[in-house]
C-alpha positions in Angstrom: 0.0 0.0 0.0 1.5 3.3 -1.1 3.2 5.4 1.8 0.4 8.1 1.3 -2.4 5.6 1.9 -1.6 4.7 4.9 -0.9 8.1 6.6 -4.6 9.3 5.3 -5.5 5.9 7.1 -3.7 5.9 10.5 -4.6 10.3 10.6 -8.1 9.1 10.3 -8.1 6.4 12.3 -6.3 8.7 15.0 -9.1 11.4 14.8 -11.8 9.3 15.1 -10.6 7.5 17.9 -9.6 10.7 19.7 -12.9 12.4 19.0 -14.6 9.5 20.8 -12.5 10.1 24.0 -13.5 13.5 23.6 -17.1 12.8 23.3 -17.0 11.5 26.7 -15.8 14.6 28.0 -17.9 16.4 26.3 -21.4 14.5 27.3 -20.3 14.1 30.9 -19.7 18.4 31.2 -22.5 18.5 29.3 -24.6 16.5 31.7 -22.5 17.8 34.6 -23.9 21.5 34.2 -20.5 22.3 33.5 -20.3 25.2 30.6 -18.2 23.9 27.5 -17.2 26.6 25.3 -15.5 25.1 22.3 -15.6 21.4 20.9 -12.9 21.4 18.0 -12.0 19.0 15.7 -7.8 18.8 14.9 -5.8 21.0 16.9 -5.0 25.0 16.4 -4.9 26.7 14.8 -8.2 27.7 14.5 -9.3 27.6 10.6 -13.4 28.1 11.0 -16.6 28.1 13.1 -19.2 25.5 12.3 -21.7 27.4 14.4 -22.5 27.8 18.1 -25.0 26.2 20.2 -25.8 27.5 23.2 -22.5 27.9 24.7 -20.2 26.1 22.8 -18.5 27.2 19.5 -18.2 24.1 17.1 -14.5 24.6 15.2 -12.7 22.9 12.9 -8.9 23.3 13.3 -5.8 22.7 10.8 -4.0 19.8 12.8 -5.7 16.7 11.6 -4.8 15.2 15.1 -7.9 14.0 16.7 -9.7 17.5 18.9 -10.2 18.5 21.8 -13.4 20.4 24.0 -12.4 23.3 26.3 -14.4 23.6 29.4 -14.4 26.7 31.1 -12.1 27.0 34.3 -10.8 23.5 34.1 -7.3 24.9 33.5 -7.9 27.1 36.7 -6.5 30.4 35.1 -10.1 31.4 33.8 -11.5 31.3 37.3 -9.1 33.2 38.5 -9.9 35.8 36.2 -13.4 35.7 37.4 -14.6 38.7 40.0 -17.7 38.1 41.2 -19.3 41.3 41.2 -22.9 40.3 39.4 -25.0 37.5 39.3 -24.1 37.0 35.7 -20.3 36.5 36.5 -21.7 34.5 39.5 -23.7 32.0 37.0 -20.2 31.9 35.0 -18.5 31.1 38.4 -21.1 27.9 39.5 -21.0 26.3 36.0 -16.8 26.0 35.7 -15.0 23.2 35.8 -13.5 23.7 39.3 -16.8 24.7 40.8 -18.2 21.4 40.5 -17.9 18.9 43.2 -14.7 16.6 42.9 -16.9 13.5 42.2 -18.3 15.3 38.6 -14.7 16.6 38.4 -13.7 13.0 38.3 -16.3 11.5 36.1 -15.4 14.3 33.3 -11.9 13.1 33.4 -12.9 9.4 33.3 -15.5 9.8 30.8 -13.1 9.6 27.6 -11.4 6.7 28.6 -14.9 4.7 29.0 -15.6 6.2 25.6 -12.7 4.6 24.0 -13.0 1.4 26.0 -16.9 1.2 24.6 -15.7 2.6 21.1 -13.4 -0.2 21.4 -16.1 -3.1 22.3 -18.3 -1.9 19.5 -15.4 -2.0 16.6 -14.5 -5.8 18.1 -18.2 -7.0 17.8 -18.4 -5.5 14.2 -15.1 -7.1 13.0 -16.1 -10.2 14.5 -19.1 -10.7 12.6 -17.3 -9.7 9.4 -14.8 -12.4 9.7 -11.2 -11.7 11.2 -8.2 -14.0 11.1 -7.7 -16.1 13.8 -5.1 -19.5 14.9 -7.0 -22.5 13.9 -6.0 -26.1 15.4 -5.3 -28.1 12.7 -7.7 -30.6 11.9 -10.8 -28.1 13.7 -10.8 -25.6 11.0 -14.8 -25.2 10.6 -16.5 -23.0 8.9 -13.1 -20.7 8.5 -12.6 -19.7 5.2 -8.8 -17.8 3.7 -7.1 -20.9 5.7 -3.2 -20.8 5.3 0.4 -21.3 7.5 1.7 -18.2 9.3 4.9 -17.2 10.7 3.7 -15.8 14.2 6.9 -15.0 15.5 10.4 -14.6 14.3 12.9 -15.0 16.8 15.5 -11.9 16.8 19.5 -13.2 15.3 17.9 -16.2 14.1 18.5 -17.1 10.5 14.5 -16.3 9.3 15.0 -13.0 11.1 18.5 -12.3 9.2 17.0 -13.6 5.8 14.1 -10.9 6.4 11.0 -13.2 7.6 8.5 -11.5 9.5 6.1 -12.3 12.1 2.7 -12.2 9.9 3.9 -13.4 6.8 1.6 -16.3 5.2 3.3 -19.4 3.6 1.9 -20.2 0.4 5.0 -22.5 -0.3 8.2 -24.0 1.0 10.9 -26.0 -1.3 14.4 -27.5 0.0 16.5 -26.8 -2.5 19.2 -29.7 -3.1 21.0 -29.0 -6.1 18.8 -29.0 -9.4 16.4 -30.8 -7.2 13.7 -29.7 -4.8 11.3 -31.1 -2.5 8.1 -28.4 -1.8 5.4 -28.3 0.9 2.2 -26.7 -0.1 0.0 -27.8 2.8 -1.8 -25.8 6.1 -0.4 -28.1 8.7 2.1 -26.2 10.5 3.6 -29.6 12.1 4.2 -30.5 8.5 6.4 -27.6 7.5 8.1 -27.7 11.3 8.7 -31.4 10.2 10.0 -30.5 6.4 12.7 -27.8 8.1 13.9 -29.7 10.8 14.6 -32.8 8.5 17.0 -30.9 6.5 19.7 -32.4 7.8 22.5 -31.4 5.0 21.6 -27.3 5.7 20.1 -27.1 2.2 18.5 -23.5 1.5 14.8 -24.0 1.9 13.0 -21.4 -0.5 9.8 -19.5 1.1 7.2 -18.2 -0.9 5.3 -16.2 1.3 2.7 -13.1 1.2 3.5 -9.9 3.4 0.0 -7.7 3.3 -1.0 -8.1 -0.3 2.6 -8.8 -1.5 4.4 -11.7 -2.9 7.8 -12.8 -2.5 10.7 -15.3 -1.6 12.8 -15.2 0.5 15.7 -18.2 0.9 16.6 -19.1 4.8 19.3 -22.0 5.3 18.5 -24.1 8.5 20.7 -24.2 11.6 21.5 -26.4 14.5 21.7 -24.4 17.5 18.9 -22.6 17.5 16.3 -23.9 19.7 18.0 -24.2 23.4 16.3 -27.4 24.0 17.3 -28.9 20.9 20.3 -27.6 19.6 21.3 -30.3 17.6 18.0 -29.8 15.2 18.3 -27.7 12.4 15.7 -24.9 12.7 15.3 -21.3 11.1 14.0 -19.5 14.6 10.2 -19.1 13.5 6.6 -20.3 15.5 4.3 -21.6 12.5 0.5 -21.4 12.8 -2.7 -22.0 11.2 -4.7 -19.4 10.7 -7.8 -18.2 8.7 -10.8 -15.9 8.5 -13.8 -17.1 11.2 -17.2 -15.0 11.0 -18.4 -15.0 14.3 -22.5 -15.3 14.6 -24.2 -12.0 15.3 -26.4 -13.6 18.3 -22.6 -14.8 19.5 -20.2 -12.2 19.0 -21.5 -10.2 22.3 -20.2 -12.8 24.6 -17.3 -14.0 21.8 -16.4 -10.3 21.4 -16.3 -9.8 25.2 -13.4 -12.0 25.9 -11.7 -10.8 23.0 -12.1 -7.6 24.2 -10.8 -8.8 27.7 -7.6 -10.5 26.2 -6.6 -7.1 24.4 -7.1 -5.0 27.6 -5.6 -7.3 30.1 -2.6 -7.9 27.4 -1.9 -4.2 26.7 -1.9 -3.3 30.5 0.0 -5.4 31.3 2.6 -4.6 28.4 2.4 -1.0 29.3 3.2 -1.8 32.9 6.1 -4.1 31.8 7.2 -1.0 29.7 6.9 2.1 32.3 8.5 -0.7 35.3 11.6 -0.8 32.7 11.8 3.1 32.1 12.2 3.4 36.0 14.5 1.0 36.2 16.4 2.1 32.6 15.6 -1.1 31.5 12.6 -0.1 28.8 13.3 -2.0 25.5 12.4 0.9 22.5 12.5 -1.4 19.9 9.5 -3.2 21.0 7.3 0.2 21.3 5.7 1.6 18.6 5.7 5.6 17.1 3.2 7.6 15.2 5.2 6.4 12.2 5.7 2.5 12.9 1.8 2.7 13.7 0.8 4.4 10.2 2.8 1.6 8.6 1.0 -1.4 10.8 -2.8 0.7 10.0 -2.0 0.8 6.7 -1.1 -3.2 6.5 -4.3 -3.7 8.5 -6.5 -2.0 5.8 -4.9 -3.8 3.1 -5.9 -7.0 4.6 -9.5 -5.8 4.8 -12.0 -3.9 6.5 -12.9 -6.2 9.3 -8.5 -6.3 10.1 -8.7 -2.6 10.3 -11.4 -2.0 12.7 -9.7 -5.2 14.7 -6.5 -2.8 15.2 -8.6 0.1 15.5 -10.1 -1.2 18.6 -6.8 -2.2 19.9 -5.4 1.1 19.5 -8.6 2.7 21.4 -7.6 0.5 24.2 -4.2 1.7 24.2 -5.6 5.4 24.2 -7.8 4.5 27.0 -5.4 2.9 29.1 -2.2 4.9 28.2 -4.8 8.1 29.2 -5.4 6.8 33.0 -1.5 7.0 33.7 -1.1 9.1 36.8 1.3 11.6 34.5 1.1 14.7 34.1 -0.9 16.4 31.0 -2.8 13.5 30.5 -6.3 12.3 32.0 -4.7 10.2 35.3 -2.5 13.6 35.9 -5.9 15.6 36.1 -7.8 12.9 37.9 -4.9 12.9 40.6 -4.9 16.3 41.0 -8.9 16.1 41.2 -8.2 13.1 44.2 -5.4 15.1 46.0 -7.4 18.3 46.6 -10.6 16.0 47.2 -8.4 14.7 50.2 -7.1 18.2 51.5 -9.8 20.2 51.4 -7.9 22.6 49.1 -7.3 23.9 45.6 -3.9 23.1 43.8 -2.2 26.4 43.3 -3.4 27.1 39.1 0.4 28.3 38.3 1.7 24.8 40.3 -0.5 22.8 37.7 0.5 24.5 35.1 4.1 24.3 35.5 3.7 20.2 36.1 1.5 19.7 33.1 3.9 22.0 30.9 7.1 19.2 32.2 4.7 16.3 31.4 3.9 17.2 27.9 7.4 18.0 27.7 8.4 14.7 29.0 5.6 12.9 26.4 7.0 14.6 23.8 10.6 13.8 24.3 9.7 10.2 24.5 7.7 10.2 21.2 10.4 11.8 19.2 12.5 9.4 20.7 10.1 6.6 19.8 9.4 8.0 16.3 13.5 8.0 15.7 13.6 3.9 15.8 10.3 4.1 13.7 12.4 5.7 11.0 15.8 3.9 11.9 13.9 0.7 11.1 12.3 2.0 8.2 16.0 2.1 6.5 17.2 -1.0 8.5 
C-alpha cells in the first residue's frame, strides 16, 4: 500500500478515535452543568466556526490530530480571572470546571477513557461478525474460510530474522532446494512444515514463498543447528508456524465472543504497558518493542490492506491503548488531572493554578521527548 495511503488511514483512524474520547468529555460536562465553550475537531490553529450552540462554538482546526473540548475553568487560570461582582459573573463562576464537586470533576476526566474502552467493544463485535483472522487447530478448521500457515513470530538473530522473515507473513509455499532438485510443501499443517525444516539435515536452502499484506515474494533461509535451546542439535530457522484463517463470528454470538476478545486485548496491553513504564524506571525499557506515530501508520496501513474487518480489529486495539495509556497518573494526560482532582478532594484545598500548570507544561514536555525518541527507531527501522 502506497506510503500516502496509509498516513490518510492511520490520521483518520487517529481522529476518530480521539474524537470518541473527547465525546465523553464532552457529554459528561455536558450533563454535569459544566459550561463547554468550544468542541474542536484537529488542533490549532483555528481555521473556521461551524456554528454555536448555546455555549459552545463548534471549530474545525488545521492539525488533523484528533480535537479536543475546552471547558471553562478546568485549567484554573479562567477562574481566577473571574470577579464576582454580578449575578451573571456569578452563574459563569457555579457552572466551571473547578466549581463542581470533585466526584463530577472525576467523572469528566474518566469519561473519555470509558468512551474509547466502549468505542473499542463496539469496533471488536463488528469485526467479528465480518470475519477476522484467527489461529485455527489443525484438523478443527470449521467453517473458517482464507485458511493458510503463518509465521507468528520470528525469533531476533535467528537465520529467518536475518533472511528478512517476519512475524505475519503467510506461507503459500516451502521448497528445500538440493542442487537442481527440490522437495516443496504446499500444505496448512504447520507440524508439516516444522517437520519439512527440521529434516533438512544437509543445511540445504529452503526457499519460502510467502505473502507480506497483499505482496508476494521469496525469501531463501538456510536451516541451523543451535537454534532452539532445547534442541540444539535440530536444524531450525527461529520461526513459531501457525494456522490461521478468516472465522465470521454469529451476530447472536459475538456479544459474549467479542467480550473475551475484548478482555484478552485490555488485560494484554496493560500489562505490556506496565512491563514497559517498570523498565523506564528501572532504565531497563526496550524501544524497539514500542511503537511511534510512524511505525503505527505503517502497521494501519497493512491492517487496511488485509480488509476492512483487520482494520477496525487494530482500530479497537489502538482505542484501548488510548484509553489505558490516558489513565496514567502523569502529568498532562487524563490520570494527571484525575490525581490532581483526588489530592485536593483529600485536603480540602485547591492546587495552586500556576503549580498545575508548570507540572502539566514538564509532562507534555516529557511525552513529547519520548515520542520523538520513539518516532527516531520508527524511522531507523524503516531504512534497517
Amino acid at each position: 500500500m502506497p506510503i500516502f495511503i496509509e498516513v490518510i488511514t492511520f490520521l483518520v483512524v487517529i481522529l476518530v478515535l480521539i474524537l470518541v474520547h473527547e465525546v465523553g468529555h464532552f457529554i459528561v460536562a455536558k450533563l454535569s452543568g459544566m459550561r463547554v465553550d468550544e468542541f474542536g475537531i484537529g488542533l490549532p490553529p483555528h481555521v473556521l466556526t461551524f456554528g454555536k450552540i448555546g455555549d459552545t462554538s463548534y471549530t474545525l482546526n488545521w492539525l488533523p490530530f484528533g480535537g479536543f473540548v475546552r471547558i471553562f475553568g478546568e485549567n484554573g487560570s479562567e477562574q481566577e480571572a473571574v470577579v464576582t461582582e454580578n449575578a451573571e459573573v456569578k452563574e459563569k463562576e457555579n457552572r466551571s470546571f473547578t466549581a463542581k464537586p470533585r466526584m463530577l470533576q472525576a467523572l469528566v476526566l474518566v469519561a473519555g477513557i470509558v468512551m474509547n474502552l466502549l468505542f473499542a467493544y463496539i469496533l471488536i463485535n463488528v469485526s467479528e461478525v465480518m470475519g477476522t483472522q484467527q489461529l485455527l487447530e489443525y484438523g478443527h478448521e470449521g467453517a473458517a474460510k482464507n485458511i493458510a500457515l503463518e509465521f507468528t513470530s520470528v525469533t531476533p538473530g535467528s537465520p529467518a530474522a536475518l533472511a528478512g522473515l517476519k512475524a505475519g507473513d503467510k506461507v503459500t509455499n516451502a521448497t528445500i532446494i538440493y542442487g537442481a532438485f527440490g522437495v516443496g510443501y504446499s500444505q496448512t499443517n504447520p507440524l508439516g512444515l516444522s517437520t519439512l525444516i527440521s529434516t533438512d539435515t544437509k543445511n540445504a536452502p529452503i526457499q519460502f514463498s510467502i505473502v507480506r499484506g497483499t505482496v508476494a515474494q521469496k525469501i531463501t533461509v538456510i536451516p541451523k543447528e543451535n537454534v532452539i535451546a532445547g534442541s540444539p542439535t535440530r536444524p531450525a530457522i527461529g520461526v513459531s508456524i501457525s494456522e490461521v484463517g478468516t472465522v465470521k463470528i454469529p451476530v447472536l454470538q459475538a456479544p459474549v465472543y467479542s467480550a473475551k476478545v475484548f478482555w484478552n486485548m485490555l488485560s494484554q496491553t496493560a500489562m505490556g504497558l506496565i512491563t514497559f513504564f517498570k523498565g523506564i524506571v528501572t532504565f531497563k525499557a526496550n524501544l524497539s518493542q514500542v511503537s511511534g506515530p510512524i511505525g503505527i501508520a505503517g502497521i494501519v496501513g497493512q491492517a487496511s490492506a488485509n480488509g476492512l474487518a483487520e482494520l477496525l480489529s487494530l482500530s479497537a486495539l489502538i482505542s484501548i491503548n488510548l484509553a489505558l495509556i490516558n489513565i496514567i497518573p502523569l502529568p498532562a494526560l487524563d490520570g494527571g488531572r484525575l490525581l490532581f482532582v483526588i489530592i485536593e478532594a483529600i485536603t480540602r484545598k485547591q492546587i495552586s493554578p500556576k503549580i498545575a500548570e508548570r507540572v502539566n507544561v514538564a509532562g507534555f514536555v516529557l511525552l513529547i521527548l519520548l515520542m520523538v525518541v520513539v518516532s527516531a527507531h520508527d524511522i531507523f527501522n524503516l531504512f534497517h
